[in-house]
N, C-alpha and C positions, 0 to 999 in steps of 0.2 A: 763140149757143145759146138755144133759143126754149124757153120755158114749157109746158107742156101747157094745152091748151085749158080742161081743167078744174081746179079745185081743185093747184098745182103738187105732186108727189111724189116722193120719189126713195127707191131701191133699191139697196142695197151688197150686191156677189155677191161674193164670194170668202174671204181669210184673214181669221183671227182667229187672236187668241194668248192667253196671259196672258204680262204682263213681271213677272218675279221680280227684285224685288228684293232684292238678297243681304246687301244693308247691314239692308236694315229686318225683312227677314225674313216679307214679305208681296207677294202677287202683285197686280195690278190689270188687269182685262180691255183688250185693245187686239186690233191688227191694223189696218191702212188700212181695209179693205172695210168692216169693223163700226163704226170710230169714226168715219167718216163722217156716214153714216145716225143714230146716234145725238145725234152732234152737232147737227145739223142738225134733229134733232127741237127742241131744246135749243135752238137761236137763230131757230125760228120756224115751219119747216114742219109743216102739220097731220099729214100721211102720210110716214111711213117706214118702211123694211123693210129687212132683213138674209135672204140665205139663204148659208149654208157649212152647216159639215161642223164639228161637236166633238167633242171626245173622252166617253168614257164614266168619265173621273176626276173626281174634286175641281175640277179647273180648267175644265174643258169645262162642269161644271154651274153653277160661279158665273159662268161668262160667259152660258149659257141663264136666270139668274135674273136677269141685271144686265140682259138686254136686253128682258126681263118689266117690271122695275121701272120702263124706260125707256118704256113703251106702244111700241116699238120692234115694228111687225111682223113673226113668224117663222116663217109656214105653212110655208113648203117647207127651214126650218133640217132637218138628219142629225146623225145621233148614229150613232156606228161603235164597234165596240171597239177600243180604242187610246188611246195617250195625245194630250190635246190639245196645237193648238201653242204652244210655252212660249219665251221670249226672257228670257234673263238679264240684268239690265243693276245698273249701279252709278252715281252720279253723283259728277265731280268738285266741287270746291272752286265753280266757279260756279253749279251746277243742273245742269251739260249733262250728257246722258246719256252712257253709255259700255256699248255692248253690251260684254258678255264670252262670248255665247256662246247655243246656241239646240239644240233640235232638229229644225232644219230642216222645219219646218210639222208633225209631229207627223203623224197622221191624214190628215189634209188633204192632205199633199203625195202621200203612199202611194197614196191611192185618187185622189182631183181631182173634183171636179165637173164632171158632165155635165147637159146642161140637156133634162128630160123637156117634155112636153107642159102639164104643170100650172107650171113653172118659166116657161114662154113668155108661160103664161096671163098670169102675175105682172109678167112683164118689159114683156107689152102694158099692166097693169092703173096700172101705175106711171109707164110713157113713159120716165124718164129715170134712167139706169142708170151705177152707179159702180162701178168696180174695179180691181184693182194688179197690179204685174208679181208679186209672194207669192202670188198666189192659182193661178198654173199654168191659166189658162182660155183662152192664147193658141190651141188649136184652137177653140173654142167664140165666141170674138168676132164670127165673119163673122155665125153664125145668131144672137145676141144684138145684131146690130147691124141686122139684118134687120127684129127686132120692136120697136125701141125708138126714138124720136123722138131722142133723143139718149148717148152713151157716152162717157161721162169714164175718164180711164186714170191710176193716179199712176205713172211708173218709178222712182221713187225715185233713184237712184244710178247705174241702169242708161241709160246713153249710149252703148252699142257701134249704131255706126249700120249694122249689121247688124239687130240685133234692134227696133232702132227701126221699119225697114223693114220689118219682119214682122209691127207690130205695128199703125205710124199709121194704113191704110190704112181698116180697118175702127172707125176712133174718133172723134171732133166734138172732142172736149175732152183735153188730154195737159199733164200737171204733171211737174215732172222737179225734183231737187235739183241747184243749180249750184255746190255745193259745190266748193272750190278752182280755180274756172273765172273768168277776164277776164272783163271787160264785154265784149270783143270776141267771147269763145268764148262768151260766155251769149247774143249777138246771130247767131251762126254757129248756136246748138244750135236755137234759134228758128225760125231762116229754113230751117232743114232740115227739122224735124220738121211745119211749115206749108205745106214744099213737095209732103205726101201729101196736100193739102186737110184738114187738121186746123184750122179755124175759132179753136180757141183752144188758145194755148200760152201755160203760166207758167212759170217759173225762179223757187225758191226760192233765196235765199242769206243763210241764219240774220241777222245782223246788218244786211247788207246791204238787206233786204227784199225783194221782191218786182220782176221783169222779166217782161212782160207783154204779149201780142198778143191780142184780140179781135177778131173781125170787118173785119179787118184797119187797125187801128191798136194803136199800142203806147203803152204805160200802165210806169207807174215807181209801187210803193207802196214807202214806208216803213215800220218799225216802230214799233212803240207804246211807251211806258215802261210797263216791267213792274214788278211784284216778285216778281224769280225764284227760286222753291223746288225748279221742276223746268220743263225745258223738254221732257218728252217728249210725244209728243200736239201739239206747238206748229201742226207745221205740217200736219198734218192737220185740226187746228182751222180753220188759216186758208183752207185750201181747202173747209171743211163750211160756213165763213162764207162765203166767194165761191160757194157754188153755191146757198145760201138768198139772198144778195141777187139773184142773177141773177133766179132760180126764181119770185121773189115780185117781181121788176120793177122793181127797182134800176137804176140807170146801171153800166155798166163802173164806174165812177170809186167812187159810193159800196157798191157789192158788196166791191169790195177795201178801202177804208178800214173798210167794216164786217169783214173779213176779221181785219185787224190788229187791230183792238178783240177778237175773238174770241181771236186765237194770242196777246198779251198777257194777257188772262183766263187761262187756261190752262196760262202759266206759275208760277202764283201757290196751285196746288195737286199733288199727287203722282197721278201716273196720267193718263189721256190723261182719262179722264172720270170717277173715281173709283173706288169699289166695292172698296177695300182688303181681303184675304183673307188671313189667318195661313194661313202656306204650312208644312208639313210637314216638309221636306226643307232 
């Protein structure tokens, strides 16, 4: 996955949330597409950018304020009336999070983003382009993959190699959770989703760390020792760090070590990147 020739930059298109926490009784801005780019500002890259869709409540606004405060670029962000999207979650006895419930992208999922003339602009303006199966942009990938030097994809959980197939063909870069999966099935998820020509595939698995193809060799990271207060955010971290080490000319090898220093960091405060809001409801 090659740099932009200029200054590196990267651009998260899709969801956003706020996660409500029900225990503490405050929400903190998230979604893959947004805490990306945010991140990522945060471990080094000069330029980043967000564009979705928020709502016109309380939550929608402190996520357009948090990604203000982040110098976080948002020209082509929307505002719709509607509630933003919200993910309820509670955490067990060790930090790990535990969704209980959501409203299904809020706004976002209702209307979806479609990509004008000035959004191409952005997507040419930036090169290299991030976003997740949450975000519903699976018709929009071919012409976003059209203007963009390179397209990262996270599927989170989603492994139906149906959907895989509909998705790898137009992407460089594909992150997946290998959640309750073998080293054989995380070596099988691999060899599949790299046989669309996808350059780089990673395999997340919490404790396990990291299972890893670049430019066709494979790579094994570990975790870091944390101190964990909240692991949500962890592994979006670690993939906002693996695409600033690339971005800025790292080795495979040290992108991902610095990956893990980042989803360790991350575990050791509440919310994927902060910005805690006394929530309402």
């Amino acid at each position: 996955m090659a740099a932009s020739k200029s200054s590196p930059a990267l651009l998260g298109i899709g969801d956003n949330v706020v996660d409500f926490y029900r225990d503490r009784g405050e929400f903190f801005p998230g979604g893959n597409a947004l805490n990306v780019p945010v991140l990522a500002k945060r471990y080094g890259l000069a330029k980043t950018g967000y564009i979705g869709l928020i709502g016109n409540d309380a939550e929608g606004a402190h996520v357009r304020s948090s990604l203000d405060q982040e110098g976080v670029w948002t020209g082509r962000l929307r505002q719709a009336f509607g509630p933003n999207g919200k993910a309820v979650v509670s955490l067990d006895d060790q930090g790990d999070r535990v969704f209980l419930g959501s409203n299904k992208g809020g706004i976002q999922r209702a209307l979806a983003l479609r990509m004008d003339v000035e959004d191409i602009e952005a997507i040419e303006s930036f090169g290299n382009i991030h976003t997740s199966v949450f975000s519903y942009l699976e018709p929009e990938l071919p012409k976003i993959r059209a203007h963009a030097q390179t397209l990262t994809f996270d599927f989170s959980t989603h492994r139906d190699p149906t959907y895989i197939a509909s998705v790898a063909p137009h992407i460089t870069g594909a992150f997946l959770s290998g959640s309750g999966l073998s080293d054989g099935e995380v070596d099988g998820l691999i060899q599949y989703v790299a046989g669309f020509g996808v350059t780089t595939v990673g395999v997340t698995r919490g404790s396990d760390g990291a299972f890893w193809l670049a430019d066709g060799r494979r790579y094994r990271q570990g975790i870091k020792p944390a101190n964990v207060v909240d692991t949500l955010g962890a592994g979006d971290s670690f993939l906002a760090g693996y695409l600033t080490g690339v971005l800025t000319g790292r080795s495979i090898e040290a992108a991902l070590d610095f990956a893990a220093e980042c989803a360790s960091a991350t575990c050791g405060y509440f919310g994927a990147f902060g910005y805690p809001h006394p929530a309402s409801d």
